[in-house]
N, C-alpha and C positions, 0 to 999 in steps of 0.2 A: 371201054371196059372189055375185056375178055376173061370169057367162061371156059375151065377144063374140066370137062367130066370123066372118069374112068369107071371102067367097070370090071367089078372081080368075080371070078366064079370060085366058090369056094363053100363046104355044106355046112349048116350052121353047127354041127357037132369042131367041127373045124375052127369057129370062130369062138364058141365056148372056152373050148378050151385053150385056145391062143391065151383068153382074159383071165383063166384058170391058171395059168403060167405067170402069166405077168403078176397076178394078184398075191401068187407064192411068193414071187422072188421079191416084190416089196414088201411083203412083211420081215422075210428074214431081213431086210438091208433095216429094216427101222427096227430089229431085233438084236440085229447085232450077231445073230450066231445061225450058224447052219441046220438047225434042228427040223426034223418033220414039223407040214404045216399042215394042220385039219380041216380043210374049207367046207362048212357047214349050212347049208337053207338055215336064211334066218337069224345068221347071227351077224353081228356088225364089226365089221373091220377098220 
């Protein structure tokens, strides 16, 4: 069995918002339309 481990440097406002990104662009894709998207604490996506 062989293990690969890597390691990233990168600041967690970095990683937020990576997820903050992706989580926009799948809403518009299951919306269907290019509209602002409000990502809110708290509320369910």
């Amino acid at each position: 069995m062989i293990t690969i481990t890597d390691q990233a440097k990168f600041k967690a406002k970095d990683f937020f918002n990576y997820l903050n990104m992706q989580l926009t662009q799948a809403i518009k894709k299951a919306r269907g339309n290019d509209l602002p998207v409000k990502i809110v604490a708290g509320t369910t996506y």
